[in-house]
N, C-alpha and C positions, 0 to 999 in steps of 0.2 A: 494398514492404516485405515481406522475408518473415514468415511466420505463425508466431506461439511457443503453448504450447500454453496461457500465461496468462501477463498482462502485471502489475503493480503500478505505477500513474498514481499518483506521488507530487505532493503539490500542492507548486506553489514560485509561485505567488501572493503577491505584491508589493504592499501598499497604502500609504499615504501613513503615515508613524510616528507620526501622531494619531490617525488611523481606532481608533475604541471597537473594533472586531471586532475588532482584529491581522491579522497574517497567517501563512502559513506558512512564508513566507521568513523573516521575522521569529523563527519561533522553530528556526530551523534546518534545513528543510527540505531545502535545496541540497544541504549538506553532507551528512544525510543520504542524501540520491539517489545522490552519489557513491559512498558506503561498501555502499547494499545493490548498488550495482551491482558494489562490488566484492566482497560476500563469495557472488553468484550466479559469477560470474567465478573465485573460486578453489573454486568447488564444479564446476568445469566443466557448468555448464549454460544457458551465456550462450545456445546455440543452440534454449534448450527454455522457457528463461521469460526476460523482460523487466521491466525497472524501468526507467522514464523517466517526465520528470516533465509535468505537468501545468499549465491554469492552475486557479483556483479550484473548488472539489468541494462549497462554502456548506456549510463547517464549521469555517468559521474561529478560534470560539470554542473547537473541541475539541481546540485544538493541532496538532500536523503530521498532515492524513488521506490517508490512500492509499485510491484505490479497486482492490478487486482482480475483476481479470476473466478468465474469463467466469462467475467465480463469483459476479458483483454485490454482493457483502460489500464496507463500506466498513468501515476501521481509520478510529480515533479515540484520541489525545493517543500516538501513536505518540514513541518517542526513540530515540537510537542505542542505546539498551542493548538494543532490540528488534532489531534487525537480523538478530543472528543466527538468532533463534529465526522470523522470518518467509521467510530464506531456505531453513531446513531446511521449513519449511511446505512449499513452494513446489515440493522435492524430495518429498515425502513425500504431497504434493497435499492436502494437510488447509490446516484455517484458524488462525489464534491466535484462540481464545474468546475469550478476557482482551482483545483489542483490539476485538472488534467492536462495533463501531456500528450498524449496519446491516445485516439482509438483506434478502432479500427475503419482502415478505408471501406470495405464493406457495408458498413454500418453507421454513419456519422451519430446516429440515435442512442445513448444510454441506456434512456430508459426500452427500448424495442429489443435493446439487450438483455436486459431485465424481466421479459416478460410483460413488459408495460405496453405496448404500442397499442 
């Protein structure tokens, strides 16, 4: 597999359409995967950062979550209307505040994760 310099693991996690959790397929997640794949794709940087999807990230409750690596930031209740604003991320090597869920206790910093500090 060649190396990208950060990936986005979007979950597409499938559970039974009873399951009290949900899932992320369930609230669009696929779909989603395909569309950041494509707006990295017409930003021409398909050969510098990655989106593909994942199974479960146990955040099932917070709507569709991407984890982003190698920054350890996970997004929560992610939608297509975020798409574009995470692929400029992605260029720009910052995070969407507004989406995180998750860093690292390590690190409360993004950008120090990024290289930025």
């Amino acid at each position: 597999m060649p190396h990208r310099e950060r990936y986005l693991f979007v979950c597409t996690n499938r559970r039974e359409p009873a399951n009290p959790k949900g899932s992320c397929a369930q609230k669009g997640s696929e779909e989603l995967l395909k569309k950041l794949k494509g707006a990295l794709l017409a930003r021409g940087v398909q050969g510098r950062f990655r989106a593909c999807g994942t199974t479960c990230l146990d955040l099932c409750e917070e709507g569709i979550s991407i984890a982003d690596e190698p920054t350890h930031v996970t997004y929560a209740k992610v939608t297509e209307a975020d798409i574009e604003e995470l692929a400029d991320a992605m260029v720009a090597n910052t995070v969407v505040e507004r989406l995180v869920h998750h860093r690292p206790a390590h690190d409360p910093s993004a950008p120090a994760l990024l290289g930025k500090a």
